[in-house]
C-alpha positions in Angstrom: 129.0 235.4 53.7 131.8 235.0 51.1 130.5 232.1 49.2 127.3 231.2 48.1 125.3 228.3 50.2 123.1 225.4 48.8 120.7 226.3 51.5 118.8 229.3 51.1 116.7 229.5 54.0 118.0 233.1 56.0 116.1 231.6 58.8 118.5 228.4 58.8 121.4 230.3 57.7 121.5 233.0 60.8 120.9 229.7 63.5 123.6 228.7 66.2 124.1 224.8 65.0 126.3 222.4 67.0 128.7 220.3 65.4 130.3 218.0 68.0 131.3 218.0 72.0 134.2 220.2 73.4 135.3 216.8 75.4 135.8 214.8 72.5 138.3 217.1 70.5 141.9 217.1 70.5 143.4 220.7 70.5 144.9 221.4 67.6 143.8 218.7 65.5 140.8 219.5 62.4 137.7 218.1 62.6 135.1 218.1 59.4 131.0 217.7 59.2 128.2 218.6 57.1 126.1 221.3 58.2 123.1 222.2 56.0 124.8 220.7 53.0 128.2 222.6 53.2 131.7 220.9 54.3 132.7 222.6 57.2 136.1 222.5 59.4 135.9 222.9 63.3 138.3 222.2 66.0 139.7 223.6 69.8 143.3 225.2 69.5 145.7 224.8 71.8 145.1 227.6 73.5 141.8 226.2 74.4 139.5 228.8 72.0 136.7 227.2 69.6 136.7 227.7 65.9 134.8 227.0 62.9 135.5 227.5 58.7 134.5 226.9 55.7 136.4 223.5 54.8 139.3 223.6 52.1 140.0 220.7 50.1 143.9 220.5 51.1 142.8 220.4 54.7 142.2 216.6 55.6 141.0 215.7 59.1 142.8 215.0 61.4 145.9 217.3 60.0 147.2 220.0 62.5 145.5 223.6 62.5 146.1 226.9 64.3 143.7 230.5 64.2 146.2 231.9 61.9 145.8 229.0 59.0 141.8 229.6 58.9 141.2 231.3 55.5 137.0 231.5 56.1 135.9 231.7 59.5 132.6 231.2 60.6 131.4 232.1 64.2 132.0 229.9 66.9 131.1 229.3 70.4 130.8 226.9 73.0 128.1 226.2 75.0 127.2 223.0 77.0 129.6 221.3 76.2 129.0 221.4 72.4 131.0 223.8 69.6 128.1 225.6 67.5 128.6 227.4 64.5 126.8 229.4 62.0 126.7 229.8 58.1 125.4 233.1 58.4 124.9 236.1 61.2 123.7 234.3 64.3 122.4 236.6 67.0 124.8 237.0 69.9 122.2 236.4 72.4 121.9 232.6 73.2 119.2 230.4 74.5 119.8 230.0 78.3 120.4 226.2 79.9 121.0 227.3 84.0 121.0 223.8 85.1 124.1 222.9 83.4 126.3 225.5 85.1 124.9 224.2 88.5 128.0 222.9 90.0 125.9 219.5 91.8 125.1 218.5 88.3 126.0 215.8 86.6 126.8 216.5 82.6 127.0 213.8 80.5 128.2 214.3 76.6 125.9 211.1 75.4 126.8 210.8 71.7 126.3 212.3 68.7 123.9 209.4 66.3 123.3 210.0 62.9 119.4 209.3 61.5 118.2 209.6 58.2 115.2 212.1 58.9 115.1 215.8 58.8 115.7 217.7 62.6 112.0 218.8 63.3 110.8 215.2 63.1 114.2 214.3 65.5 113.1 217.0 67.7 109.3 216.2 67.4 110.0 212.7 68.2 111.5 213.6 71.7 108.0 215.9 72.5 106.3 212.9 71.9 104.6 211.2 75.6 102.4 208.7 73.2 104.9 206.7 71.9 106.8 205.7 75.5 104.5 202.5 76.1 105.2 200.9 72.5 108.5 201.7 71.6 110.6 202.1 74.8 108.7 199.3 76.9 110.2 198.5 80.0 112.1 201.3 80.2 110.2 205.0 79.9 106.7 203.2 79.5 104.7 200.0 79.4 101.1 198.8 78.7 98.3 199.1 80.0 99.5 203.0 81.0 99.1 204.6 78.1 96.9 207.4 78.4 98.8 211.3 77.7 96.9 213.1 80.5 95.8 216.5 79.7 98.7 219.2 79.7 99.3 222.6 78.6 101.7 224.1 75.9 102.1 227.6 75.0 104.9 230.3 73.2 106.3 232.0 75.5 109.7 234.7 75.9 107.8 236.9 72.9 107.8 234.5 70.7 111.0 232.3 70.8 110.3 228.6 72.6 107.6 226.4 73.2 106.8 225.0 76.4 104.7 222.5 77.6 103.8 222.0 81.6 102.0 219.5 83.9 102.9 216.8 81.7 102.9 213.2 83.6 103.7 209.6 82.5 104.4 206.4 84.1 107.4 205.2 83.6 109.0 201.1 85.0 112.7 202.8 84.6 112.4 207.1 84.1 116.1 206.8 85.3 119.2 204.1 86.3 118.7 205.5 90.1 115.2 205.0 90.1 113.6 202.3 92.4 110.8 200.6 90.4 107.9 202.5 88.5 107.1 206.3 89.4 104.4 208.8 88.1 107.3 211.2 85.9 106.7 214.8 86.1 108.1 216.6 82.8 108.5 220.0 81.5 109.5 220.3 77.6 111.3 223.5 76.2 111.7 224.0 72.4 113.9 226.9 72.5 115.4 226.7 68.8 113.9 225.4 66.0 116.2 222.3 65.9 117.1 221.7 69.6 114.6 220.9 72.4 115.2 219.9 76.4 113.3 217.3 78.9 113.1 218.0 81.9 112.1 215.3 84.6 111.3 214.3 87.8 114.8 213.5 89.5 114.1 210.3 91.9 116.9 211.6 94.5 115.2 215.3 94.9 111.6 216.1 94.7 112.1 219.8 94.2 114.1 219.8 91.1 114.9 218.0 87.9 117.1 216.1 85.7 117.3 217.8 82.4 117.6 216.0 78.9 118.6 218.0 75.5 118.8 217.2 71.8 120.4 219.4 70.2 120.3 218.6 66.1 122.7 219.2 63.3 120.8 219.2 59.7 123.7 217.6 57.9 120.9 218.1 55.3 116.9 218.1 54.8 116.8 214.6 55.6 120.0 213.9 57.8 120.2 214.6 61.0 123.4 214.4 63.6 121.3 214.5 67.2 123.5 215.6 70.2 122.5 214.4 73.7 123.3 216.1 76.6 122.6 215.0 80.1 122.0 216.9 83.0 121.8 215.0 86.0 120.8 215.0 89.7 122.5 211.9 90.4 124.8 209.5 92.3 126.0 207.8 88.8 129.5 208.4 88.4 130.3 206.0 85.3 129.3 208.1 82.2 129.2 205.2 80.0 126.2 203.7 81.7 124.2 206.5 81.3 125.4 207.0 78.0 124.8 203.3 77.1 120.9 203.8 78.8 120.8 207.1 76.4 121.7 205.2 73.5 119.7 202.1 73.9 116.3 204.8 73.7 117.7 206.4 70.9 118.0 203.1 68.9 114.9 202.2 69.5 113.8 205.7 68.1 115.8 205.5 65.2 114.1 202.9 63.1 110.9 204.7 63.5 112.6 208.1 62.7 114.2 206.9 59.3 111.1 205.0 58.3 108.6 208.1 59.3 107.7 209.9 55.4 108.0 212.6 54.6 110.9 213.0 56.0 111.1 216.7 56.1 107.9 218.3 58.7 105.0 219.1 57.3 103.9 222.2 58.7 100.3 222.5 57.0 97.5 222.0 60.1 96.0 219.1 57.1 98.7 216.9 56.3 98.9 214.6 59.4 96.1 213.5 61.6 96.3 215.4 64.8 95.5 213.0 68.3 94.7 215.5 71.7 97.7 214.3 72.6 99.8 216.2 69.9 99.5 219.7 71.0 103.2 220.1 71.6 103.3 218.7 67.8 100.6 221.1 66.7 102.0 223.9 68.6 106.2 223.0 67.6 104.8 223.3 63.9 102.7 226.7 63.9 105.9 227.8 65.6 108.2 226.7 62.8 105.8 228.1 60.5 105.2 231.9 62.1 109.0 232.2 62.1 109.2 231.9 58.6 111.5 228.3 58.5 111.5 226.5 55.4 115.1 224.6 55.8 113.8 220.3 57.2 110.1 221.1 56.4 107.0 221.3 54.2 105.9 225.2 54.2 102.3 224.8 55.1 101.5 226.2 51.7 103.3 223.9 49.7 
């Protein structure tokens, strides 16, 4: 790196972070965000390629750019439909998403929502089952179903995601296709420390399912932009209803998020009250922990 960052977590520093959706940029034109508390530039040129840089002051948004103007690049790829970016040395090899190359699917870019809360408790929000009956109601759960049946969760690929299987819910509205209340099947994959991915039972094919990512930017240790990517097995054509059926469950997360203290994790096993149906918490936070993260949360020995 050629200039010295205000985060000094390697762990942080050497992640792939994303920083906004391929769709919505207009080639050639600067784009500028906050990613783990340093001003950076990013933007498609017109020859279609992705970049990312350190910002410079004279640089406003909005303002033309081509490759041969960047002064501090950073690394930059795209990948589902999102520009991601690094402060540091990123590894090359990527976490894998095969449903979104599948040419029957249906991807949706569903917005990009700012939330005052760090990107562990974003992403450990999404893991949760519990919460579906009280504060989505009517749409991913309702009373009296409200029991987390028994699942498992484990680390698997040597170390690098969570999963958690046989996970089931009843849900009135699991998706705009669906045709009244249905027993969901779900699979959850953690497979970066500040992204994670649903994946549910799709009501037009029993064999396979729709897939649901959050992929967060820490702006900083309490601010959060979370990207929403939809991967659907569906009939809907009008992108903004799905986005607008996204959106609606992500406000009604939101106030809970920003009101949710502390804000950054905490990853000691003592600090908050584990339920049985938690282990994907319990499990997401000895993760974080092992790894050696310190960037969003409270080190367990704090």
């Amino acid at each position: 790196m050629s200039r010295a960052t205000k985060c000094a977590d390697p762990v942080a520093l050497d992640l792939w972070h994303p920083v906004g959706a391929v769709v919505e940029l207009a080639p050639g034109t600067v784009n500028e965000t906050h990613l783990l508390e340093e001003p950076v530039s990013y933007g498609v040129s017109n020859d279609g390629g992705v970049h990312a840089w350190r910002s410079v002051p004279h640089v406003r948004p909005g303002t033309a750019f081509s490759p041969a103007d960047i002064a501090e690049p950073l690394p930059a790829t795209s990948r589902f439909g999102y520009l991601w970016t690094s402060l540091g040395s990123p590894e090359a090899e990527f976490f894998e998403l095969p449903e979104f190359h599948e040419p029957d699917r249906h991807n949706v870019w569903a917005g990009s929502i700012g939330v005052h809360t760090s990107a562990p408790r974003a992403v450990e929000n999404f893991l949760d089952m519990g919460h579906f009956p009280y504060v989505h109601s009517g749409y991913l759960g309702i009373e009296p179903h409200t029991e987390v049946k028994e699942y498992d969760v484990e680390v698997v690929d040597g170390g690098r995601e969570v999963v958690a299987t046989e996970c089931e819910f009843f849900q009135p509205l699991g998706a705009l296709n669906a045709d009244g209340g249905m027993l969901m099947g779900y699979v959850y994959r953690v497979p970066h420390p500040y992204c994670a991915i649903l994946y549910k039972s799709s009501p037009i094919d029993e064999s396979r399912m729709d897939a649901i990512a959050i992929f967060c930017q820490p702006v900083n240790e309490v601010t959060t932009r979370a990207h929403m990517l939809l991967s659907m097995l569906d009939d809907e054509n009008d992108d903004r209803l799905l986005k607008r059926f996204q959106l609606l469950i992500f406000a009604q997360d939101k106030p809970i998020l920003e009101n949710q203290q502390p804000k950054r994790l905490p990853l000691g096993p003592t600090v908050e009250t584990p339920v049985r149906s938690d282990k994907t918490s319990i499990t997401y936070r000895r993760w974080l922990a092992d790894m050696g993260l310190t960037y969003c949360v409270i080190p367990a020995d704090s």
